[in-house]
C-alpha positions in Angstrom: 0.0 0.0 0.0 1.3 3.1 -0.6 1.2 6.7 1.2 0.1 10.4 -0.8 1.8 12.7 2.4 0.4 15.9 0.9 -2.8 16.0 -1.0 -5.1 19.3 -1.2 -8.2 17.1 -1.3 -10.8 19.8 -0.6 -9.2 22.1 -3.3 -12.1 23.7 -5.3 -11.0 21.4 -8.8 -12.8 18.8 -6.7 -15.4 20.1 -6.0 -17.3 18.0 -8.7 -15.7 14.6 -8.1 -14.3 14.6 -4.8 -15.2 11.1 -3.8 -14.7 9.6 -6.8 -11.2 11.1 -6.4 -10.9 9.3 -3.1 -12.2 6.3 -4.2 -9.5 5.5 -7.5 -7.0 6.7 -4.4 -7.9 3.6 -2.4 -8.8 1.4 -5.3 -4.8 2.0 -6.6 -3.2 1.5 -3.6 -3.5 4.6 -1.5 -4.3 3.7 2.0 -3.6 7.3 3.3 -3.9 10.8 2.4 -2.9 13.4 4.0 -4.8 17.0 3.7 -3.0 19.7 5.0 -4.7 23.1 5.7 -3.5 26.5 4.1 -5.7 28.8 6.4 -8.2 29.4 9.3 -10.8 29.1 6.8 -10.5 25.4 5.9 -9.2 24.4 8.9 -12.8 23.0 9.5 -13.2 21.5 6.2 -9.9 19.2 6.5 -10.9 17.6 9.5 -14.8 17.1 8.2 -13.2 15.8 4.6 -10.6 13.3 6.5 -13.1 12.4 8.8 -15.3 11.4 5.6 -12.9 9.9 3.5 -11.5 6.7 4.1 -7.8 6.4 4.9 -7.6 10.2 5.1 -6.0 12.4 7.4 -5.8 16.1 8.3 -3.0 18.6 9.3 -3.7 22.4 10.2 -1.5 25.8 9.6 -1.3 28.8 8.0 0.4 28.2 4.2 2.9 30.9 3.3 0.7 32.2 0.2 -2.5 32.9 2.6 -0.3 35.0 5.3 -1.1 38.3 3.4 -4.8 38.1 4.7 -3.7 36.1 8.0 -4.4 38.0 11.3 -2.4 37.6 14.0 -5.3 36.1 16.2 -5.6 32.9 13.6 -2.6 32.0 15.1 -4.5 31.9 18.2 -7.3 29.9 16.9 -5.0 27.4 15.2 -3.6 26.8 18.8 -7.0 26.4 19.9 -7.7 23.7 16.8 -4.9 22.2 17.6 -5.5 21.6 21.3 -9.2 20.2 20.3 -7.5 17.9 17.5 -5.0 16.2 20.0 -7.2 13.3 21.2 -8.4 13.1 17.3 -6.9 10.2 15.7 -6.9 11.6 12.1 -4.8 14.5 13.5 -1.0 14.3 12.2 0.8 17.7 12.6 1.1 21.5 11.8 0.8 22.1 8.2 1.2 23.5 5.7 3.8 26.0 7.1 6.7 27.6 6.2 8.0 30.1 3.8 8.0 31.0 -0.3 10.0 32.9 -1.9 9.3 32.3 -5.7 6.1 34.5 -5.7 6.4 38.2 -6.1 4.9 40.3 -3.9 5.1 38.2 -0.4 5.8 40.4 2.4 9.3 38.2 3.9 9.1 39.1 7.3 5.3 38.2 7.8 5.9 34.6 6.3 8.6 34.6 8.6 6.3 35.5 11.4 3.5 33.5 10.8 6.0 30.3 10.3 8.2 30.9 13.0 5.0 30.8 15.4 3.2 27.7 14.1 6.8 26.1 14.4 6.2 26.7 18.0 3.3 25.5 18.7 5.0 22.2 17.1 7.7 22.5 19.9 5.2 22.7 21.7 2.9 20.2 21.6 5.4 17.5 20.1 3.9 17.7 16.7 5.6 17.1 12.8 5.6 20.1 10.3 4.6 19.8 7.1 6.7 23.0 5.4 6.5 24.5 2.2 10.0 25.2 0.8 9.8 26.9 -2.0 12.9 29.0 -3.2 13.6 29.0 0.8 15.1 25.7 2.1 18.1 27.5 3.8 15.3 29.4 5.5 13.4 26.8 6.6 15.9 24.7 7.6 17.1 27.9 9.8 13.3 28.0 11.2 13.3 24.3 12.0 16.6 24.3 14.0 16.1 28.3 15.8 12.5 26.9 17.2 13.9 23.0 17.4 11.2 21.1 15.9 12.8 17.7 14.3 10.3 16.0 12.8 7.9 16.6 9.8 8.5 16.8 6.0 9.9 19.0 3.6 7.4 19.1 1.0 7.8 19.0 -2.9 12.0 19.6 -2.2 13.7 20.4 -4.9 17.3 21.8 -2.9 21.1 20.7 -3.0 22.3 17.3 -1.5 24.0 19.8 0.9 20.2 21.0 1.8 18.9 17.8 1.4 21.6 16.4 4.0 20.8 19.4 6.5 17.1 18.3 6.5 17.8 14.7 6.9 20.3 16.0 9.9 17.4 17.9 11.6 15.2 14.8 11.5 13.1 15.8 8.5 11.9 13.6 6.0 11.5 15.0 2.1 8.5 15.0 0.0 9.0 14.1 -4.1 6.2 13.5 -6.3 4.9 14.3 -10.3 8.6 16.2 -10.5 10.6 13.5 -10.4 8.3 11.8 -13.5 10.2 14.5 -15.7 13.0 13.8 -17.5 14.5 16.9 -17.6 13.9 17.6 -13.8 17.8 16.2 -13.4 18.5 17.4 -10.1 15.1 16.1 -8.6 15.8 13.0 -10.3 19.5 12.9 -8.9 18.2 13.4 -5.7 15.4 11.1 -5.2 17.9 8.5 -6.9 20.6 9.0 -4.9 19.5 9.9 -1.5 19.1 7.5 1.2 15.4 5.2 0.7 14.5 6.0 4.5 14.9 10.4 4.1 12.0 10.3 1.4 8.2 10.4 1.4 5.5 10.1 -1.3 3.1 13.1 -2.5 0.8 14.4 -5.2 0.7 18.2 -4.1 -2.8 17.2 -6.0 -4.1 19.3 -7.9 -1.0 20.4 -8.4 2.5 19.5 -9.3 1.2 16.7 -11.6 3.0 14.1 -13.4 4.6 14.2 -17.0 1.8 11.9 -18.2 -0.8 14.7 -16.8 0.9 17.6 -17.8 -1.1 21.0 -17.1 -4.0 18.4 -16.2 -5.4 18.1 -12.7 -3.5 15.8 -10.4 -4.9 13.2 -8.5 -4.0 11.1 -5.2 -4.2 7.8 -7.3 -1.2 8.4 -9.5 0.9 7.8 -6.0 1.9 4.1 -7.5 2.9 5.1 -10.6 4.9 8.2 -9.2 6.5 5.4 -6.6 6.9 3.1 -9.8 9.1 5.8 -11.4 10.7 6.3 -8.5 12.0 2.4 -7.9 12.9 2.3 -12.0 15.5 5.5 -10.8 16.1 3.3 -8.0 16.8 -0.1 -9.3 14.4 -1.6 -6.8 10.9 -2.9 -7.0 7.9 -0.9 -6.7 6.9 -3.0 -3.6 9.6 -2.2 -1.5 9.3 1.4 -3.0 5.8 1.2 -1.4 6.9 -0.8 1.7 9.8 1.9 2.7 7.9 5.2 1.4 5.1 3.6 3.7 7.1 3.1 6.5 9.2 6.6 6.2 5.7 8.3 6.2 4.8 7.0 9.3 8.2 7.9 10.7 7.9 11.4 9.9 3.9 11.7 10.5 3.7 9.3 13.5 -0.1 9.6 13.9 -0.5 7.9 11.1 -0.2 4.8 13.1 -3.2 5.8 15.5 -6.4 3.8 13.5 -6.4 1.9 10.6 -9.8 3.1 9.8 
């Protein structure tokens, strides 16, 4: 079975065929998604979509794109989620957090201040970060270390084996997915080849980021397996221990993944 560690699954370009989405998930192979929130306004509708969909799970924060119409007091009612979410097994961690520096127009030191809080309520309550890393891995990486949280994932990385290495050092796991299907993408390619099996995760980004075989089409949490088969061709191994070890390394850096099988 294999694991989609970062699926937008209430994104609006599912609005029409949500279910069925979830359903070709499971039917593939997907025994888990995780749906991480981007602001105080869907922090509701994660938890109410995991909660519906089977083998789903939910993760709440502030994404870096939505801190321009952030107030400070969200931060107050995503520790107030968060505290309410503790005893709720489809709960995983604080995400999506963190910082983005490819889009123009981002104000620097609010992402910073919006993502240096959330990292601690992580300290905090011994939760994982999912963290956006976009253009900003030295950044991040700074983040994760200043406010020590040592666990989580550093989604859809595309940084040095220096970084990589850094973020493996602080306890981080790293998210590939439809990137790593290109062949041009060398350096993604390079490093989801060459870096140790047990440092890497499985994602869509879905709708996003999607595969070369879906290119500028809507992604979906069922192309997982083939995105993992890719990955074990680069690999030279098998796509079921490419499942078995992507699994595994998803439940080391989300460990509430392990609380239910439902």
């Amino acid at each position: 079975m294999w694991t989609d560690t970062h699926c937008h699954l209430d994104a609006a370009e599912f609005d029409a065929d949500r279910d069925a989405v979830a359903s070709a998930a499971h039917a593939a192979g997907v025994s888990r998604i995780v749906i991480p929130a981007v602001a105080r306004e869907n922090f509701s509708t994660v938890r109410a979509l995991a909660h519906r969909t089977p083998g789903a799970r939910y993760a709440l924060g502030i994404h870096p794109l939505y801190t321009p119409k952030a107030r400070d007091d969200d931060l107050d009612v995503l520790r107030r989620e968060i505290e309410a979410s503790l005893d709720d097994p489809r709960f995983v961690g604080i995400g999506e957090i963190g910082l983005d520096y490819f889009v123009p127009g981002l104000d620097e030191a609010r992402q910073q201040h919006f993502y240096d809080a959330q990292l601690r309520l992580a300290r905090e309550f011994g939760l994982p970060a999912i963290c956006h890393v976009r253009k900003s891995q030295d950044q991040v990486l700074k983040g994760l270390r200043r406010n020590g949280v040592t666990s989580g994932i550093a989604h859809a990385f595309n940084g040095s084996f220096q970084q990589a290495r850094a973020f493996v050092d602080q306890g981080m796991h790293l998210g590939f997915g439809g990137n790593l299907t290109f062949e041009r993408a060398l350096q993604i390619r390079r490093l989801a080849q060459q870096l140790p099996l047990e440092a890497i995760v499985l994602e869509t980004d879905a709708p996003d980021i999607p595969p070369a075989w879906l290119y500028r089409e809507r992604n979906t949490p069922d192309q997982v397996p083939r995105i993992g088969t890719v990955l074990a061709g680069l690999r030279g191994v098998s796509p079921e221990e490419l499942a078995l070890g992507t699994t595994a390394n998803a439940a080391a850096a989300l460990p509430r993944l392990a609380l239910s099988s439902a």
